[in-house]
N, C-alpha and C positions, 0 to 999 in steps of 0.2 A: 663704527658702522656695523649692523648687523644683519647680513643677508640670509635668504631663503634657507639655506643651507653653510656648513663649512665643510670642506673634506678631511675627515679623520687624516691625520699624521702616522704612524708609527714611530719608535724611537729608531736615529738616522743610525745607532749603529747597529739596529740588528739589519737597515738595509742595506749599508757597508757590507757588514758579512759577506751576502747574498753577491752584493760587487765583487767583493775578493776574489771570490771562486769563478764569478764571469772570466772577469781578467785572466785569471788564472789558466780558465781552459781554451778561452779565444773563442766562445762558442756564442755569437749575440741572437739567435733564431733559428729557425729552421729546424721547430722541435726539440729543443733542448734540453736539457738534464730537469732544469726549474718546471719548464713547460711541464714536462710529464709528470715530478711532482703533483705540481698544481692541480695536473687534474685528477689525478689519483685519489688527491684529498678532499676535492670538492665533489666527485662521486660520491665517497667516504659521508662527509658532512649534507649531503641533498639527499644522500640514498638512493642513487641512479645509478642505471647499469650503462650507458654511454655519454660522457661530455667530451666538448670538443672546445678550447679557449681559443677564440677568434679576436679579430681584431679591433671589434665593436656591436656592440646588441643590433645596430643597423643590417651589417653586414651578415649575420647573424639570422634574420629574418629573411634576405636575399636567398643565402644560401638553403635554409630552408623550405620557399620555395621553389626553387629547382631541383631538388631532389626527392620534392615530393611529384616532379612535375606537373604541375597545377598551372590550369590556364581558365579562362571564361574568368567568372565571376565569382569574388571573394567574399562571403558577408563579412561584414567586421564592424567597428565600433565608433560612429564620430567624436567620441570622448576619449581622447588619447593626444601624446604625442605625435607630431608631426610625421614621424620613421613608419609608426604602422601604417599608416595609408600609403605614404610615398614609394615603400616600398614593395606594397602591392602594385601601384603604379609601372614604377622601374622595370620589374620583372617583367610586362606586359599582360596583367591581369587588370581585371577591373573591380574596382570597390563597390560595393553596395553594404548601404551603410543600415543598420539596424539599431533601434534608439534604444533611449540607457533606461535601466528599471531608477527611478527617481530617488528612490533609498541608497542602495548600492555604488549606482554610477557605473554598474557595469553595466555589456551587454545583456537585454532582457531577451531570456531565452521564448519568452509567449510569443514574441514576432517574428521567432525566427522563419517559423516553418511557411510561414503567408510571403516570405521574401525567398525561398527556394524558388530556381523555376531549372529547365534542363540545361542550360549554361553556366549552374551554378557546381564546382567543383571542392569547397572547401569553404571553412569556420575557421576565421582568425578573431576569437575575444581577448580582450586584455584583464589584467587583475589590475585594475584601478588601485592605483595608491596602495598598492601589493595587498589590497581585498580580494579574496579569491570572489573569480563567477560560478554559478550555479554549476559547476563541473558536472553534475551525476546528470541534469536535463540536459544540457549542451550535449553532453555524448550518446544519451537515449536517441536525440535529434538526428544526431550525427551518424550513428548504425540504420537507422531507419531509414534514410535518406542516400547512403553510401556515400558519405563523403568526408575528408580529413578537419582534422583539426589541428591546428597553429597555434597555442599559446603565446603570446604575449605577455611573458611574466616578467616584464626589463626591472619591475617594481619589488617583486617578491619575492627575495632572498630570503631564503630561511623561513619560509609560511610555511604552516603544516593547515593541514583540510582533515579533520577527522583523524590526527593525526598519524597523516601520510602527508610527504612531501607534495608539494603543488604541482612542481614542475616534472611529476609522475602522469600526470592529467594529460589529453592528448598524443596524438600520431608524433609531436615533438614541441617542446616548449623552450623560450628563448630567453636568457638573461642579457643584463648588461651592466655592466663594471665602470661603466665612467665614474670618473672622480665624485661625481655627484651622489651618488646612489649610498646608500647600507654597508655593502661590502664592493671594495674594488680595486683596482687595478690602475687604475689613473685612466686610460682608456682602456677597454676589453669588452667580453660578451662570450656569453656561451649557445652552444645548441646540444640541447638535453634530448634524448632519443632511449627508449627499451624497446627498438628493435632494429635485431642483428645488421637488416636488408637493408633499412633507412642509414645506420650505422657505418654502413660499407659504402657507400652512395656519398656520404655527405664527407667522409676521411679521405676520399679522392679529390671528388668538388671543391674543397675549399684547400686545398694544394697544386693550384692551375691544373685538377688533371692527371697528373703523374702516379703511374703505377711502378716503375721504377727511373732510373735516370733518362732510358731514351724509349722509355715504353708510354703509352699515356691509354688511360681508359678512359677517356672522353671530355666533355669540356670542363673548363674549371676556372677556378678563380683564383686569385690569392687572399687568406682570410686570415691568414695565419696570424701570432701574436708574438713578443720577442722574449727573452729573457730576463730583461729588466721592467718588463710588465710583471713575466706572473713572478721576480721577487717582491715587487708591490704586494702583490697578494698572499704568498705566502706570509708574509711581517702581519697582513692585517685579519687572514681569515682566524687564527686560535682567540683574538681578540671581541670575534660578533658576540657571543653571547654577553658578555658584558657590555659591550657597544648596546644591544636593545633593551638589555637593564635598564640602560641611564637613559634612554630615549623614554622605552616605557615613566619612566618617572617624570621627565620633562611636561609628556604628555597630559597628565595626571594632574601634572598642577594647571595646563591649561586648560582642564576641563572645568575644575573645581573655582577658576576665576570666570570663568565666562558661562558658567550653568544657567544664571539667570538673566542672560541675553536674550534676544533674537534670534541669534545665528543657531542653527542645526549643522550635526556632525553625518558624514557619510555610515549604513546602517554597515555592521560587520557581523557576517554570522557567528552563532555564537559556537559552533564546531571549529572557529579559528582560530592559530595561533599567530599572533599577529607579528611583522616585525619592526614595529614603529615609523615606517620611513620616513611618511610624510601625517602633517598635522593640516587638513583641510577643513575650511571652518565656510557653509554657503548662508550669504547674509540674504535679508530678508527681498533684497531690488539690487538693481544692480549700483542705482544711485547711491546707497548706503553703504557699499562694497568701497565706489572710487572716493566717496567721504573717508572715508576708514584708511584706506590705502592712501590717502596724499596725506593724513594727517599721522601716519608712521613716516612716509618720508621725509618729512620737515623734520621727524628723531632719527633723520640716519637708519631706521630700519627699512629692509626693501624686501620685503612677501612676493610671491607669484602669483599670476593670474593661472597655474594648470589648472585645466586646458582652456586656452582662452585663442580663438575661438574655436567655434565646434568645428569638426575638419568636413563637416557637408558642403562650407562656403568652398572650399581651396578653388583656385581658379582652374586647375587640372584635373578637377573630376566633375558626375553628371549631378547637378545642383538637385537636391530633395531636400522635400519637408523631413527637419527631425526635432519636432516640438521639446522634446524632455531633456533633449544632450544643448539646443540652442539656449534654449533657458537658463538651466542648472550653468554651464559653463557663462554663463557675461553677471553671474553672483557667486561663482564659488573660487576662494584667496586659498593657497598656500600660506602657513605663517611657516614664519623662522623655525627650523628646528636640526639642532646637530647637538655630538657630542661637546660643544664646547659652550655650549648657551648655558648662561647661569639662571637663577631662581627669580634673582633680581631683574634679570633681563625680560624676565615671563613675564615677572607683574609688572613691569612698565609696560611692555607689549597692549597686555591685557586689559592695563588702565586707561590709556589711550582709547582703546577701540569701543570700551562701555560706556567711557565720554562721548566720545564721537557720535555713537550710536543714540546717548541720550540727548545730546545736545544738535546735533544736526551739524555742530562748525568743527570744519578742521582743523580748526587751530585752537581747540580746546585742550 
């Protein structure tokens, strides 16, 4: 069986080690020795002057907006994850949703300014499939108009823009660590911030509040993340750069088997550095998509539909036309791609799908 994804491993005893010294000090959260590693290093490795390891890229986004206190209307992106709307929703803001530039997949910054109105308090775009968006226009938009921005980087671990760190972009930008992702944690998530104020705001908020034991500055949450999360991640961060070696290489051969298909690749600018995470391939209908995808399943391979569907539908928010995100999303597959896919495994992938594609049957 070959899914969407596998989650990198590390070897179990350099995460013993990391146990040892738990045990050792009786310390399982509550900022711990690991914890503060962890983020020390991952400042280090992003080049960011404040992260803060949470308890999931969700929670992450939450606490982000409460700290920026943001209320009224969010623009953001219906091509996304589930998290980024819903938790615009949670918090008590409202989504207003802005369509995707048809190359990219991300937010298109041309419509932003037509969807401003004076309820509108803040710009949450995501990096699609850790493609950074038009960062230098979004923020033009964003000084002009006075109002924050919110990355959604839960994708883009390790992308550099010109390079500079991505998650340098914006008032704060969020990762996330699930086991699913590039680099992580088994669950986790960061909130990346360069500055002090925002900084000081969000290291109370996401510790229910607590300025010290019986003291509290104001409301707060628990966001916190444990010890045997970020040993996960210590075993696995000195490992990314070769993790998107091998990825990059994966990729590369799926490009060079499926070049003369139908199917078109999401555009990436070419100021990026990219970090392989996902392999998105949008076929030509959507009928040729679920051909394609039932005739991988019948070989035990099982691809994704992200983002399937566009989140303008959800039943919790105000229903709008968004022609280019409803489209693109009911044609565009995830294929398989992790460190442990072989060569072999591509090109059966890849054979399957230019049958399918030429022949019409799925069970070619």
């Amino acid at each position: 069986m070959i899914n969407v994804t596998k989650t990198y491993l590390p070897p179990i005893e350099e995460y013993f080690q990391y146990l040892q010294g738990i045990w050792e000090r009786d310390q399982l959260t509550n900022y711990g020795p690991l914890v503060q590693e962890l983020e020390t290093r991952l400042k280090k490795f992003l080049e960011v002057k404040h992260l803060f390891f949470v308890a999931n890229g969700t929670i992450a986004l939450q606490v982000a907006i409460k700290a920026m206190d943001l209320h009224g209307d969010i623009l953001t992106t219906p091509f996304s994850y589930v998290a980024t709307t819903s938790s615009i929703v949670w918090e008590g803001c409202r989504p207003v949703f802005v369509d995707i530039d048809p190359e990219t997949l991300c937010l298109n910054p041309t419509l932003l300014e037509e969807a401003i109105t004076t309820n509108t308090t803040a710009i949450m775009p995501v990096h699609v499939y850790g493609n950074p968006c038009d960062v230098n226009q979004i923020q033009t938009i964003a000084e002009r108009n006075h109002l924050k921005v919110i990355y959604d980087a839960a994708h883009a671990f390790g992308v550099r823009h010109k390079n500079i760190s991505i998650v340098n972009y914006g008032h704060i930008s969020i990762l996330s660590f699930h086991a699913t992702k590039l680099f992580h944690t088994a669950e986790g998530g960061a909130i990346i911030t360069n500055d002090d104020e925002l900084a000081d705001r969000i290291e109370y908020m996401m510790n229910f509040g607590h300025k010290s034991e019986y003291d509290f500055w104001g409301l707060g949450i628990n966001g916190k993340n444990s010890e045997f999360h970020a040993a996960m991640g210590l075993c696995v961060l000195p490992r990314i750069p070769e993790l998107i070696t091998e990825r990059k290489k994966i990729s590369e051969l799926y490009d060079r088997q499926l070049q003369y298909t139908d199917l078109r690749r999401p555009k990436v600018n070419k100021d990026t550095t990219y970090n392989y995470a996902y392999y998105a391939v949008i076929f030509p209908s959507e009928d040729s998509l679920l051909r394609a995808q039932q005739a991988l399943l019948i070989n035990d391979v099982f691809p994704r539909r992200y983002f399937y569907p566009s989140l303008n539908t959800l039943n919790y928010v105000s229903k709008t036309r968004m022609p280019v995100a409803t489209d693109i999303s009911s044609r565009i597959l995830c294929l398989p791609l992790s460190n442990y896919l072989k060569f072999e495994e591509v090109n059966m992938i890849t054979r399957i799908i230019r049958e399918t594609l030429a022949s019409g049957d799925p069970h070619s």
